[in-house]
N, C-alpha and C positions, 0 to 999 in steps of 0.2 A: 118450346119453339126454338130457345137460341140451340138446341142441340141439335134440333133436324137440319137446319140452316149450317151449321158448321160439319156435320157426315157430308151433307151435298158440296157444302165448300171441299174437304177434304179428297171427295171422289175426284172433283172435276182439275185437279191438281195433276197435270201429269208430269212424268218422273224420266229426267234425262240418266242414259249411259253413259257415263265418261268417259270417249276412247283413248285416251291419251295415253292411259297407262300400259293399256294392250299394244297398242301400236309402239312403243316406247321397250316393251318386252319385246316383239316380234324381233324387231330391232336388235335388241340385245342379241338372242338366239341366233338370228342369221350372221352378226360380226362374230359370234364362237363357232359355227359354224365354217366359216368362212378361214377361219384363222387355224381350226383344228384339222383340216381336211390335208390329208396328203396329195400331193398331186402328184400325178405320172410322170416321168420322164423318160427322154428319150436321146438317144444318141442325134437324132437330125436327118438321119439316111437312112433309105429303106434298105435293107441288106435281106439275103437269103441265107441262114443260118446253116450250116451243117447238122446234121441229123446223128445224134448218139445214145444209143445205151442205157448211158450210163447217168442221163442227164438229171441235174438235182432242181429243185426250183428255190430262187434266192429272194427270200421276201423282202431285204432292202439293201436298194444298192444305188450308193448317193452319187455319182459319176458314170457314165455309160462314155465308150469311147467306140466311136463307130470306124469300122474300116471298110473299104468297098473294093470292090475286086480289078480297080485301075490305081489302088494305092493309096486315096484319099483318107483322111483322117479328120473324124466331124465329133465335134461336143456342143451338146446343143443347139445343136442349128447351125454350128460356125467352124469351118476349114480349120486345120490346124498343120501345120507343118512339123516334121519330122521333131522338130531342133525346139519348139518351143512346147512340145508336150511334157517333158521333163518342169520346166518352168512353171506350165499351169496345176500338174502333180503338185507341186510343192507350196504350190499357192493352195491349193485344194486343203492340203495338210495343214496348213498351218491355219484353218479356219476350221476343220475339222477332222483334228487327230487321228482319230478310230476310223476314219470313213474307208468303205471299200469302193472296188474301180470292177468295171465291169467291161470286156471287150467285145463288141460285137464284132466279127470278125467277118464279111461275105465267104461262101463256100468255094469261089473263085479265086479270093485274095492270095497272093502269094505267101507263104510259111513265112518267108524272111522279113515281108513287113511286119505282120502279129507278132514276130518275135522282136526287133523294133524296138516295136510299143510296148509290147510286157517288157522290153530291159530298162524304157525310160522310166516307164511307170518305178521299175522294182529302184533304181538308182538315185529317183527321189525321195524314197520311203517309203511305198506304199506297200501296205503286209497283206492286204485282205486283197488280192487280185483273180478275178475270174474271168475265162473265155463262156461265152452264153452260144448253148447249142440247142437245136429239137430234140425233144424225147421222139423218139421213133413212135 
């Protein structure tokens, strides 16, 4: 008798899921997630690339500098003037050495701005500089 009494006890025993640990992983995964993800960037302004060729595509490229075709000059989101792009280069460098610059240049923009900005950029150090065009 005490065994049938204790299978019934034992049946009628129900059994919790711990979620703690799951939610506690989920957790985890989404902060490496989160932290591992590269994110897009962008120059700030919408520009109309010029169309070439010959064009390459640059898988990483830690600085975009935007130029628009009334002369303005945008880094993330934010105006820059002529005179302090050399400045923010060298800040860029000195946080991250190796890094490369990228020009968004409008198809409108005058020559002599682009070239400008590729002198400040090159005057502060920076070795890896590209103008960004369309592949036809």
């Amino acid at each position: 008798m005490k065994s049938i009494r204790y299978t019934r006890g034992a049946r009628s025993r129900k059994s919790d899921i711990n979620m703690t640990p799951l939610i506690d992983m989920v957790f985890i995964l989404l902060i490496f997630f989160i932290v591992t993800t590269s994110f897009v960037r962008e120059s700030g302004v919408e520009v109309q690339r010029p169309t070439a060729q010959s064009a390459q595509t640059k898988e990483q490229a830690n600085v975009l500098l935007g130029l628009t075709s009334d002369g303005q000059i945008f880094v993330e989101g934010r105006a820059l003037d002529i005179r302090s792009v050399r400045a923010y280069m060298e800040r860029f460098l000195a946080e991250t050495p190796d890094g490369s610059v990228v020009i968004v240049a409008d198809k409108e923009s005058m020559t002599g701005n682009t070239v400008q900005v590729l002198d400040q950029c090159r005057l502060a150090g920076v070795k890896n500089i590209s103008i960004a065009a369309r592949k036809q």
